[in-house]
PyMOL Python script that loads the backbone (N, CA, C, O; Angstrom):
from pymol import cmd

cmd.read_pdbstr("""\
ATOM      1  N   UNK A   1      -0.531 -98.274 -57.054  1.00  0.00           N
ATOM      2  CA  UNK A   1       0.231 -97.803 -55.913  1.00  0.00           C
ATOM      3  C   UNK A   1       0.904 -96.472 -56.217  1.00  0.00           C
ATOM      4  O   UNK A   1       0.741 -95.510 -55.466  1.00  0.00           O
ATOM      5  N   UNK A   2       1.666 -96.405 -57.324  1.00  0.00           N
ATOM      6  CA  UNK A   2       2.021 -95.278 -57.693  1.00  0.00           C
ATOM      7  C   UNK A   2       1.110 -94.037 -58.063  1.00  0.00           C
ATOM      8  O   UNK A   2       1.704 -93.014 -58.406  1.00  0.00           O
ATOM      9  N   UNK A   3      -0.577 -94.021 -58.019  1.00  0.00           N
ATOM     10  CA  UNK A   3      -1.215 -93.045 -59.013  1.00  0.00           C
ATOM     11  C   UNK A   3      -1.278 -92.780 -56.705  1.00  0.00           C
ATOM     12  O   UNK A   3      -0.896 -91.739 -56.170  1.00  0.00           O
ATOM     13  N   UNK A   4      -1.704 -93.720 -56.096  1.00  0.00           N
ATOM     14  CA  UNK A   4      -1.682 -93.467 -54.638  1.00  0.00           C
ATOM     15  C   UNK A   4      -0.358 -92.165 -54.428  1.00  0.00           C
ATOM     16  O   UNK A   4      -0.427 -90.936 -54.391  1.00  0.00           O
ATOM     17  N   UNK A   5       0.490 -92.878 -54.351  1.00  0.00           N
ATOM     18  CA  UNK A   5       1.933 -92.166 -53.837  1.00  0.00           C
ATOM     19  C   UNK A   5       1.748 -90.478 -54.500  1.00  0.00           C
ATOM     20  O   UNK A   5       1.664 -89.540 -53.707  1.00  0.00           O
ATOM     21  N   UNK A   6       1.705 -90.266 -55.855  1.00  0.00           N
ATOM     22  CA  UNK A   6       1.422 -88.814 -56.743  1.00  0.00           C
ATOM     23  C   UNK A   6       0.240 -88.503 -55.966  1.00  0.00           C
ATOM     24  O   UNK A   6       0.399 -87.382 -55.484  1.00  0.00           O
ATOM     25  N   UNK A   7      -0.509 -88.838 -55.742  1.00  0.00           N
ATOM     26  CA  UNK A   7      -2.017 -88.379 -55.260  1.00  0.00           C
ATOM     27  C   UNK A   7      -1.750 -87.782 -53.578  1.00  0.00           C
ATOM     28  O   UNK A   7      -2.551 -87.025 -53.030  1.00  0.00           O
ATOM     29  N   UNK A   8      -0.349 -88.338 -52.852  1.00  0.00           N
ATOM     30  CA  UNK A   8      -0.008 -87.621 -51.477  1.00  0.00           C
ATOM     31  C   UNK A   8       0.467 -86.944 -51.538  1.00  0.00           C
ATOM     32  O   UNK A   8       0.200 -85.932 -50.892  1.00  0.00           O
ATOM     33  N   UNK A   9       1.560 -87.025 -52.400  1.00  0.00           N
ATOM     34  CA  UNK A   9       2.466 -86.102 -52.344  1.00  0.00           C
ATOM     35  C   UNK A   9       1.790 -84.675 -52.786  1.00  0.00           C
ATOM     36  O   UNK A   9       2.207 -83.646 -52.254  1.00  0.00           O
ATOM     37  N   UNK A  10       0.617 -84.616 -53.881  1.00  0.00           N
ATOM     38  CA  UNK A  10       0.213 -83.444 -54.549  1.00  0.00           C
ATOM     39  C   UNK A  10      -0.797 -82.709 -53.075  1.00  0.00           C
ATOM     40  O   UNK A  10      -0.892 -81.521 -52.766  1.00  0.00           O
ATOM     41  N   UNK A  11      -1.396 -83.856 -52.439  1.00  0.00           N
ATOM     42  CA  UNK A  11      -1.837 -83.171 -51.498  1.00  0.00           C
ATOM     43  C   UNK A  11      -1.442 -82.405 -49.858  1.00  0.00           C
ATOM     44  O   UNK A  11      -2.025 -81.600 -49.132  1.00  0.00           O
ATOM     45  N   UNK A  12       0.103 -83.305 -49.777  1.00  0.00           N
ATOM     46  CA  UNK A  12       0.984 -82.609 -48.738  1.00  0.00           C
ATOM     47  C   UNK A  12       1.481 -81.060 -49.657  1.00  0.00           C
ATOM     48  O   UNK A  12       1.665 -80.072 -48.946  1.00  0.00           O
ATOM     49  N   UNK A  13       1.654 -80.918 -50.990  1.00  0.00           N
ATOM     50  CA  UNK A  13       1.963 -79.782 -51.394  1.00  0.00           C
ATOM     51  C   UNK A  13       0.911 -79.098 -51.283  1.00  0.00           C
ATOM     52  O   UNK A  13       1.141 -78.012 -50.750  1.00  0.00           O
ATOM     53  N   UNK A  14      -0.214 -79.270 -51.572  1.00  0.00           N
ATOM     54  CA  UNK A  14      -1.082 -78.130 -51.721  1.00  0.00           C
ATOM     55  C   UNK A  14      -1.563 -78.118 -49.899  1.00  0.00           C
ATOM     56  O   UNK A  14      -2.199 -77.075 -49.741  1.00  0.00           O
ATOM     57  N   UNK A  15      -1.494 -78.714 -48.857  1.00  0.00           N
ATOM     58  CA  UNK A  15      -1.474 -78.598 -47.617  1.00  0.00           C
ATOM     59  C   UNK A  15      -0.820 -77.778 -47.124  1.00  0.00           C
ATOM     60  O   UNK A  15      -1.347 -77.150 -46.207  1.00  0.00           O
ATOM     61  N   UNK A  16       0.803 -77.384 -47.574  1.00  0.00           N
ATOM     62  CA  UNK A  16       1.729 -76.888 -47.319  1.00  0.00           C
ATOM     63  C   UNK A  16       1.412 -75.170 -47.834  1.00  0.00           C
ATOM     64  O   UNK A  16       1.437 -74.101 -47.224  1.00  0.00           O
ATOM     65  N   UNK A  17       1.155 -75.503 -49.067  1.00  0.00           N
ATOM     66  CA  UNK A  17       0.674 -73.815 -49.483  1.00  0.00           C
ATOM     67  C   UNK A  17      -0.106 -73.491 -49.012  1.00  0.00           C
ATOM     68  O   UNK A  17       0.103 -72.360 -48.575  1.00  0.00           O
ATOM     69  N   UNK A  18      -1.483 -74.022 -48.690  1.00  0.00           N
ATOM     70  CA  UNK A  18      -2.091 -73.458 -47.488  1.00  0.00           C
ATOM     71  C   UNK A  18      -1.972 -73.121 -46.153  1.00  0.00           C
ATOM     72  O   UNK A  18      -2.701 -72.348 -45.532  1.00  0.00           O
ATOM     73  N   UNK A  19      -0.739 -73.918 -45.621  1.00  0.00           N
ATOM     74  CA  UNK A  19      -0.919 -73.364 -44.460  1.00  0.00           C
ATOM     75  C   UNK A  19       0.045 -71.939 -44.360  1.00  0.00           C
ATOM     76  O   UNK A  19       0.095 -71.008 -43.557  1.00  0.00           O
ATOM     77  N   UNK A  20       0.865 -72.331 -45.767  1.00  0.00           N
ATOM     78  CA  UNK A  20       1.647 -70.634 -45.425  1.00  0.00           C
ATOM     79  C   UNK A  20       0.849 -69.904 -46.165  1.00  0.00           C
ATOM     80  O   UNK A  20       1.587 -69.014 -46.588  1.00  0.00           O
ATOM     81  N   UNK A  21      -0.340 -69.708 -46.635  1.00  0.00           N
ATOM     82  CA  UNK A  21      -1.171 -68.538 -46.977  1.00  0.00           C
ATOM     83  C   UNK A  21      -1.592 -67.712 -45.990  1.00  0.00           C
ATOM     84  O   UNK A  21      -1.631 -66.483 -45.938  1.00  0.00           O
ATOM     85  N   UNK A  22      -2.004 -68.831 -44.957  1.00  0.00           N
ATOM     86  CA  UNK A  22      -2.638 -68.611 -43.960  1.00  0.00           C
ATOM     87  C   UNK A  22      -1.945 -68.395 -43.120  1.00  0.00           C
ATOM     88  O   UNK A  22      -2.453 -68.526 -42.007  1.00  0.00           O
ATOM     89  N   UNK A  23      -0.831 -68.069 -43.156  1.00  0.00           N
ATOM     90  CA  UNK A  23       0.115 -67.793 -41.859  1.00  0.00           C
ATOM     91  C   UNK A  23      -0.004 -66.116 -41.433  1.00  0.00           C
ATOM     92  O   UNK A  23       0.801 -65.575 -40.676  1.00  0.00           O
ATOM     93  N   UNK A  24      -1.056 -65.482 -42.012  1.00  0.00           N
ATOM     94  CA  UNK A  24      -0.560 -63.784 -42.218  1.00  0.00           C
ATOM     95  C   UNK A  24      -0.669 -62.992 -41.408  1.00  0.00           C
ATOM     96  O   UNK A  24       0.056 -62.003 -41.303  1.00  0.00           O
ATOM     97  N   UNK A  25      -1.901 -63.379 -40.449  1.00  0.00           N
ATOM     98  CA  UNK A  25      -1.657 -62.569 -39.000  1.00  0.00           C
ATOM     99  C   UNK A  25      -1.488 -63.734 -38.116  1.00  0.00           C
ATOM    100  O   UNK A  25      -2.242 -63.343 -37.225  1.00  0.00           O
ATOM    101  N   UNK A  26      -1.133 -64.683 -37.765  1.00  0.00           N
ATOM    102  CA  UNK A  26      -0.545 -65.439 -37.012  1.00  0.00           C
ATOM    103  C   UNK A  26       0.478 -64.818 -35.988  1.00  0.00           C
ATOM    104  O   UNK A  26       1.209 -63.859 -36.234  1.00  0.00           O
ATOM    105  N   UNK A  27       0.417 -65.518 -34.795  1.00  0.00           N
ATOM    106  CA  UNK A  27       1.791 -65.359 -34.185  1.00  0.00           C
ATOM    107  C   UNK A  27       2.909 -66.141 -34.875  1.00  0.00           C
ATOM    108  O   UNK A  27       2.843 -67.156 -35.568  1.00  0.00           O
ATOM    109  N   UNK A  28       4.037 -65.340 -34.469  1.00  0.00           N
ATOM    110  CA  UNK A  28       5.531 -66.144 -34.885  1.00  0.00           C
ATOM    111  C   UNK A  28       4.759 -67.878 -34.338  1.00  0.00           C
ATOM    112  O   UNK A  28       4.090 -68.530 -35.139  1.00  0.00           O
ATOM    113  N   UNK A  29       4.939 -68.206 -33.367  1.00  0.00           N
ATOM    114  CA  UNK A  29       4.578 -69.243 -32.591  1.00  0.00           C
ATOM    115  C   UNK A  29       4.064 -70.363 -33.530  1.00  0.00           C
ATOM    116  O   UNK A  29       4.560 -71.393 -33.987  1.00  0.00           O
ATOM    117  N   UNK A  30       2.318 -69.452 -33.678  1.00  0.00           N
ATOM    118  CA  UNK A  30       1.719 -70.138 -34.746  1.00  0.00           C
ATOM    119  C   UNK A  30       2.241 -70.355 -35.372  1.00  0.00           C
ATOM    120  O   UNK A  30       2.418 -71.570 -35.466  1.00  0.00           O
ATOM    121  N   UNK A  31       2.886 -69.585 -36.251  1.00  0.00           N
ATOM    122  CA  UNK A  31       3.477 -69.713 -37.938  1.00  0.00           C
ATOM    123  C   UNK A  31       4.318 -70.569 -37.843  1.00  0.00           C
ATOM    124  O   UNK A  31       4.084 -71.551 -38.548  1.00  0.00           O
ATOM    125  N   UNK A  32       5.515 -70.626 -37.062  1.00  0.00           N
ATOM    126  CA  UNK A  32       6.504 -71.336 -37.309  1.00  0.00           C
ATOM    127  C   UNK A  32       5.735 -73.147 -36.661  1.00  0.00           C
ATOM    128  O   UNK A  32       6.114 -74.166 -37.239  1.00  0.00           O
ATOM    129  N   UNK A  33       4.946 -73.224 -35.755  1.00  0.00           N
ATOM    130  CA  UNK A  33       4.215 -74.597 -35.644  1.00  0.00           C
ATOM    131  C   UNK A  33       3.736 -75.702 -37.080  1.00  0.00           C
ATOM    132  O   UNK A  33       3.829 -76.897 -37.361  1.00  0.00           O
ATOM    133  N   UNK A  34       3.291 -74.669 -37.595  1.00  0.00           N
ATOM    134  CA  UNK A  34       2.683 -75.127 -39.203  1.00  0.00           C
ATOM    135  C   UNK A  34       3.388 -75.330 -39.974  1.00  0.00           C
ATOM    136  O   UNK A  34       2.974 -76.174 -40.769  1.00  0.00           O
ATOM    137  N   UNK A  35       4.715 -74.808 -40.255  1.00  0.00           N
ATOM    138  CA  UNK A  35       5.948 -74.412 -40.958  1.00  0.00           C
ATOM    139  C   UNK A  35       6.199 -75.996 -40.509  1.00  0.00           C
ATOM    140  O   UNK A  35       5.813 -76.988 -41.127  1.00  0.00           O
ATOM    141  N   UNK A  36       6.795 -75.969 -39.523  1.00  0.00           N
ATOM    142  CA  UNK A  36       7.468 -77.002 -39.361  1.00  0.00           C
ATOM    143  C   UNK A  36       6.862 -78.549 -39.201  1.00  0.00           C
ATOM    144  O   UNK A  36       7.527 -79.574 -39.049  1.00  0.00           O
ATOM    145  N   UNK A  37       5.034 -78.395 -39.298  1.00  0.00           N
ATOM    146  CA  UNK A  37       3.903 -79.140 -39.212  1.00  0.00           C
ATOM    147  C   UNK A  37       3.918 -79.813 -41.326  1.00  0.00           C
ATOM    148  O   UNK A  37       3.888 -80.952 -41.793  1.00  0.00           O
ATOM    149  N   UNK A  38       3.985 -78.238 -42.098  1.00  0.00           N
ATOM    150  CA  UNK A  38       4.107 -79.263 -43.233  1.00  0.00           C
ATOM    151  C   UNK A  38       5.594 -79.663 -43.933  1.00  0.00           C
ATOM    152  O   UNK A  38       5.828 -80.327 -44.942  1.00  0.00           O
ATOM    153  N   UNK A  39       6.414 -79.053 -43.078  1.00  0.00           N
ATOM    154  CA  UNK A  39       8.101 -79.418 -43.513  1.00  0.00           C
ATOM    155  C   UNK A  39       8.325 -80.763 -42.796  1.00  0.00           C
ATOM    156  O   UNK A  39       9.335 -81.368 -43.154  1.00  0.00           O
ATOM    157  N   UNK A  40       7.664 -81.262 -41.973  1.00  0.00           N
ATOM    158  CA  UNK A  40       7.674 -82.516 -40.951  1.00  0.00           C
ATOM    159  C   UNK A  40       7.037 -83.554 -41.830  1.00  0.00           C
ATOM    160  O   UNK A  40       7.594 -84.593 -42.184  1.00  0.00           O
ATOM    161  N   UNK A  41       5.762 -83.163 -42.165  1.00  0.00           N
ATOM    162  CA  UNK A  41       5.252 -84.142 -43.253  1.00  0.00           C
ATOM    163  C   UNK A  41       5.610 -84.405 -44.493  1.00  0.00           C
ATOM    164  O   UNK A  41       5.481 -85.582 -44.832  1.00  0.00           O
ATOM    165  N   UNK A  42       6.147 -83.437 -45.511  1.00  0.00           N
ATOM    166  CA  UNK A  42       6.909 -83.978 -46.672  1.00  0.00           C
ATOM    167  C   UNK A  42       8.420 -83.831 -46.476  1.00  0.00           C
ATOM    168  O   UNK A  42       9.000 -82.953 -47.114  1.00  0.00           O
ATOM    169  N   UNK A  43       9.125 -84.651 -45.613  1.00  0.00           N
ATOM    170  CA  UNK A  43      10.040 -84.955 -44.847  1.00  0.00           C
ATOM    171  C   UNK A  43       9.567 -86.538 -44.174  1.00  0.00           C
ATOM    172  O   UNK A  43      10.076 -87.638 -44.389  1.00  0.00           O
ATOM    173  N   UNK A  44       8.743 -86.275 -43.550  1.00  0.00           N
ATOM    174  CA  UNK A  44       8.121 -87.676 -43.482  1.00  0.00           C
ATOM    175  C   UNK A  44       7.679 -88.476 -44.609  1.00  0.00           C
ATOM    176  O   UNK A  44       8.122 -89.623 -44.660  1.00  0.00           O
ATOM    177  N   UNK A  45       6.828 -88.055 -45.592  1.00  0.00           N
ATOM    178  CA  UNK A  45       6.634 -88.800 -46.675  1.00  0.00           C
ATOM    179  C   UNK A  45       7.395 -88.993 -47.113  1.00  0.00           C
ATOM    180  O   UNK A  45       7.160 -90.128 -47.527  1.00  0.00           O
ATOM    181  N   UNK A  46       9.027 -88.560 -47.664  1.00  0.00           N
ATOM    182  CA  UNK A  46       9.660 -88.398 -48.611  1.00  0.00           C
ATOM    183  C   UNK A  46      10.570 -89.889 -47.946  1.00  0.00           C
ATOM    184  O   UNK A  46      10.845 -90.880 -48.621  1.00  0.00           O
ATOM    185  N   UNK A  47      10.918 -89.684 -46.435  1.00  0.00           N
ATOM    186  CA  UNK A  47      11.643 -90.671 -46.184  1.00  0.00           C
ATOM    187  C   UNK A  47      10.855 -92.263 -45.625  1.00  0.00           C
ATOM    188  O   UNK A  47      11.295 -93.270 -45.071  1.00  0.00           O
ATOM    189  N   UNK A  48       9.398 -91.800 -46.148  1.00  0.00           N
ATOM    190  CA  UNK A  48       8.781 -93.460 -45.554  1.00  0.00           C
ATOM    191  C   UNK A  48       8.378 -93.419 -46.895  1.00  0.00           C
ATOM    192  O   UNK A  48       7.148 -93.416 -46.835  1.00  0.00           O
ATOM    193  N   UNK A  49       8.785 -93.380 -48.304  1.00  0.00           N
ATOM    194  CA  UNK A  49       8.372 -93.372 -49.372  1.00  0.00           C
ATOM    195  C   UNK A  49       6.448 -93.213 -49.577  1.00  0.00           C
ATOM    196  O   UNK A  49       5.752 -94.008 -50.209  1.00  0.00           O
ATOM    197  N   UNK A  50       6.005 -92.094 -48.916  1.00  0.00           N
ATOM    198  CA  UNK A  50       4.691 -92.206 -49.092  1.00  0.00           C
ATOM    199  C   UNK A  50       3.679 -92.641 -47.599  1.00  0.00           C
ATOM    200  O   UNK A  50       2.462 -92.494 -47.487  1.00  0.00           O
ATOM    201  N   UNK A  51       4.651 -93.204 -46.568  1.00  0.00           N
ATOM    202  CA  UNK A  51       3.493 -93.744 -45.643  1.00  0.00           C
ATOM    203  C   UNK A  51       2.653 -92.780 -45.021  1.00  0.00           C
ATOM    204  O   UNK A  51       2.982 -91.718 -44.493  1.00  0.00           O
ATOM    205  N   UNK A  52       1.385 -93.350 -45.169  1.00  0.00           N
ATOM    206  CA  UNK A  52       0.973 -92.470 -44.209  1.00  0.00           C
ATOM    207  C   UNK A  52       1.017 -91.946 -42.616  1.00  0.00           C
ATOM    208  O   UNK A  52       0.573 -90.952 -42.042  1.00  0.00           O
ATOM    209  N   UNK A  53       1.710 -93.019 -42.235  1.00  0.00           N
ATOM    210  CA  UNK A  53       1.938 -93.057 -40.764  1.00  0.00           C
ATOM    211  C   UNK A  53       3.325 -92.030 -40.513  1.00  0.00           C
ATOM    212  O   UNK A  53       3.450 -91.199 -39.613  1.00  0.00           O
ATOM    213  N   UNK A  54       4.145 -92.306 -41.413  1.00  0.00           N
ATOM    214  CA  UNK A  54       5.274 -91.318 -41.708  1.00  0.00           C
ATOM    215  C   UNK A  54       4.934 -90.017 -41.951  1.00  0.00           C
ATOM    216  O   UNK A  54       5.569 -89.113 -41.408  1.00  0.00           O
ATOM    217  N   UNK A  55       4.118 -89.818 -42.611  1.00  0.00           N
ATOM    218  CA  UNK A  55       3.655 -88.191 -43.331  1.00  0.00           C
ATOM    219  C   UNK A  55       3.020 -87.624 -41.664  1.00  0.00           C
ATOM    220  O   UNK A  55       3.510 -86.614 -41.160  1.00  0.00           O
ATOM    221  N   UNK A  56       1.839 -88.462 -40.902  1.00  0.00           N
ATOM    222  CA  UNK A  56       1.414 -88.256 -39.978  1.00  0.00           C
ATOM    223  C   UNK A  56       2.565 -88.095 -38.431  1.00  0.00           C
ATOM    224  O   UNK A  56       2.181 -87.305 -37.569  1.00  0.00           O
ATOM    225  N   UNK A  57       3.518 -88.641 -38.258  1.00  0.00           N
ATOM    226  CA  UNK A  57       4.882 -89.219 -37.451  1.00  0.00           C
ATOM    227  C   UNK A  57       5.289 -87.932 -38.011  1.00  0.00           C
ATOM    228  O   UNK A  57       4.935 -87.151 -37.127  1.00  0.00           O
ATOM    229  N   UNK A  58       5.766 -87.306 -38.851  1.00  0.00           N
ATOM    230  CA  UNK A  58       6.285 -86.320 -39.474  1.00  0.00           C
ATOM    231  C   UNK A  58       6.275 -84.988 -39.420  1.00  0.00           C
ATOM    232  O   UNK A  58       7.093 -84.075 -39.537  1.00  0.00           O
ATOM    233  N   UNK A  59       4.825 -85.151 -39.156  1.00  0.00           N
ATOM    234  CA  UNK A  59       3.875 -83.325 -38.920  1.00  0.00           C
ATOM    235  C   UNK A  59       3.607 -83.712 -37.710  1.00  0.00           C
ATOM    236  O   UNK A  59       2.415 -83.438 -37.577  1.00  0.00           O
ATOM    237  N   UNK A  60       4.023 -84.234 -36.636  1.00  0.00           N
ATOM    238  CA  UNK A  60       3.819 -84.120 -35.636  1.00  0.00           C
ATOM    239  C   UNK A  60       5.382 -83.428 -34.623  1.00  0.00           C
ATOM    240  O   UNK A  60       5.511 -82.460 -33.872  1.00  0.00           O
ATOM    241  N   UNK A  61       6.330 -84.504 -35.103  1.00  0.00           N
ATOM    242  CA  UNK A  61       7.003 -84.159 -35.060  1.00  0.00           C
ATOM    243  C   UNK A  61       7.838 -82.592 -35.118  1.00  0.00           C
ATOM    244  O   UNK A  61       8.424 -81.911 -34.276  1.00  0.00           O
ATOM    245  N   UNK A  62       7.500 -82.428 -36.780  1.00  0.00           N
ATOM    246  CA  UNK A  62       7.848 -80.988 -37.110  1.00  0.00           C
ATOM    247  C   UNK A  62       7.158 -79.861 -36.204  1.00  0.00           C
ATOM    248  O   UNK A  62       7.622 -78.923 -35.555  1.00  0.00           O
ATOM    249  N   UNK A  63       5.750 -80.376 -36.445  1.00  0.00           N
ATOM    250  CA  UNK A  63       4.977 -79.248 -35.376  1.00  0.00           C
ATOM    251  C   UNK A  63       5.496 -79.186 -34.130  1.00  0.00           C
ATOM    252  O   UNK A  63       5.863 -78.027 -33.931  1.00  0.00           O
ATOM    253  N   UNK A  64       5.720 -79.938 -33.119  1.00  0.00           N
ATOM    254  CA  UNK A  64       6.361 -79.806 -32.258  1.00  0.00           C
ATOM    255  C   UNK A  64       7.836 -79.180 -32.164  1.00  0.00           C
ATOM    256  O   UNK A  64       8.186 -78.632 -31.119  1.00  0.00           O
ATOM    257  N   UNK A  65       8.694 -79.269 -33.268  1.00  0.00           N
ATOM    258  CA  UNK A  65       9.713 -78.978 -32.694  1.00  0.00           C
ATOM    259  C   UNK A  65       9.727 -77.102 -33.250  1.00  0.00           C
ATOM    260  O   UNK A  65      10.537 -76.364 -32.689  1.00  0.00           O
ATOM    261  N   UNK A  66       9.015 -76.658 -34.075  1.00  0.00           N
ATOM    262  CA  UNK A  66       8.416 -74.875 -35.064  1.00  0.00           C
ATOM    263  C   UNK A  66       7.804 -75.407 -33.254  1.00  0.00           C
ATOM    264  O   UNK A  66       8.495 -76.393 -33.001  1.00  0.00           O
ATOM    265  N   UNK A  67       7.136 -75.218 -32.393  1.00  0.00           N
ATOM    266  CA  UNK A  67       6.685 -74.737 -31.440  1.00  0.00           C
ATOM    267  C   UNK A  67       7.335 -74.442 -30.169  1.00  0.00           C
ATOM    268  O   UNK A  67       7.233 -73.459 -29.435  1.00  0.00           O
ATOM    269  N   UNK A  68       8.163 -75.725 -30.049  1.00  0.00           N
ATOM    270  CA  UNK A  68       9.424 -75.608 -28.748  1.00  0.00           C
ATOM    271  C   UNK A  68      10.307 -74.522 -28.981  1.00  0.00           C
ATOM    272  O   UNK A  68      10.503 -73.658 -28.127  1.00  0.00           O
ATOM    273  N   UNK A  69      10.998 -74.523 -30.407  1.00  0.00           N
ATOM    274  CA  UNK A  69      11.817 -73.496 -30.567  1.00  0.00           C
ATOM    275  C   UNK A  69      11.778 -71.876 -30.705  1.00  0.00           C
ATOM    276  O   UNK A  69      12.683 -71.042 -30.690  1.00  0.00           O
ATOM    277  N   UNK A  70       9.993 -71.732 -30.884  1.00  0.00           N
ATOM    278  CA  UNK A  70      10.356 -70.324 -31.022  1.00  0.00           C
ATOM    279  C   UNK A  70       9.510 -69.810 -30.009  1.00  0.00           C
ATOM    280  O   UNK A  70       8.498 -70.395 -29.624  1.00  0.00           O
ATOM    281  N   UNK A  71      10.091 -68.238 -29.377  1.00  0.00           N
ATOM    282  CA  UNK A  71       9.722 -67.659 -28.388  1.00  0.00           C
ATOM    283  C   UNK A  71       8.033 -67.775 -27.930  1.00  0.00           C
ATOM    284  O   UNK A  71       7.264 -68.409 -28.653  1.00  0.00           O
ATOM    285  N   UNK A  72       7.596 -67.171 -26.793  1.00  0.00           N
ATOM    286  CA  UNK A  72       6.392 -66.694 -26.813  1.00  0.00           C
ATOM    287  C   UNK A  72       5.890 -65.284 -26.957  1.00  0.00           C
ATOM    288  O   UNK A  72       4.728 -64.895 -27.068  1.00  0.00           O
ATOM    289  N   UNK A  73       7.287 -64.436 -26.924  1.00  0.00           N
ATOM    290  CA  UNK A  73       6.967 -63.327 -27.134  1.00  0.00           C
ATOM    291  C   UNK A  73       6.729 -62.940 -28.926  1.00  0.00           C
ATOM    292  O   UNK A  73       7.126 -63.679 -29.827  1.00  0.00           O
ATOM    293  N   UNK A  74       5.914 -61.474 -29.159  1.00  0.00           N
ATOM    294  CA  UNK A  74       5.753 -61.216 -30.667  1.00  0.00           C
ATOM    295  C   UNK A  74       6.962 -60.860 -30.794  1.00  0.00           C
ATOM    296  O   UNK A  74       7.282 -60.525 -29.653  1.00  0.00           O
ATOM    297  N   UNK A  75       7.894 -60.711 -31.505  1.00  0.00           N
ATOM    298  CA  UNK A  75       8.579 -59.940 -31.738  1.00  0.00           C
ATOM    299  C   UNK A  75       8.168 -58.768 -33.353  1.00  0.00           C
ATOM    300  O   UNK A  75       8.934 -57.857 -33.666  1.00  0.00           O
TER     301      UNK A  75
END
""", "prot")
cmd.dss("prot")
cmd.show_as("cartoon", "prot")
cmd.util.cbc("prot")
cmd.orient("prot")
């Protein structure tokens, strides 16, 4: 269970660095969606110790709220 739990968590991190690699010509919009898509999920994992339904509940969440909050204009 535990080699499980290390094995999510390493892959919500390396999820997370990818999506801010990839943030570089993005809109604000975009960027901050993803931002808050993998800050939602290890936020979710961290507080469902690992679930996946949490990690998933999590980045949905986050994504939604990096999308409501920021403008539509570029700035």
């Amino acid at each position: 269970m535990k080699t499980l739990q290390r094995l999510t968590k390493v892959a919500l991190i390396g999820a997370t660095v990818a999506a801010f690699a990839g943030c570089a010509d993005m809109t604000p919009k975009q960027r901050n969606t993803a931002i808050g898509a993998g800050a939602g999920a290890v936020g979710g994992a961290i507080l469902t110790e690992g679930s996946a339904l949490g990690t998933l509940g999590g980045a949905a969440v986050g994504g939604v709220i990096g999308n409501v909050v920021t403008d539509d204009k570029k700035k």
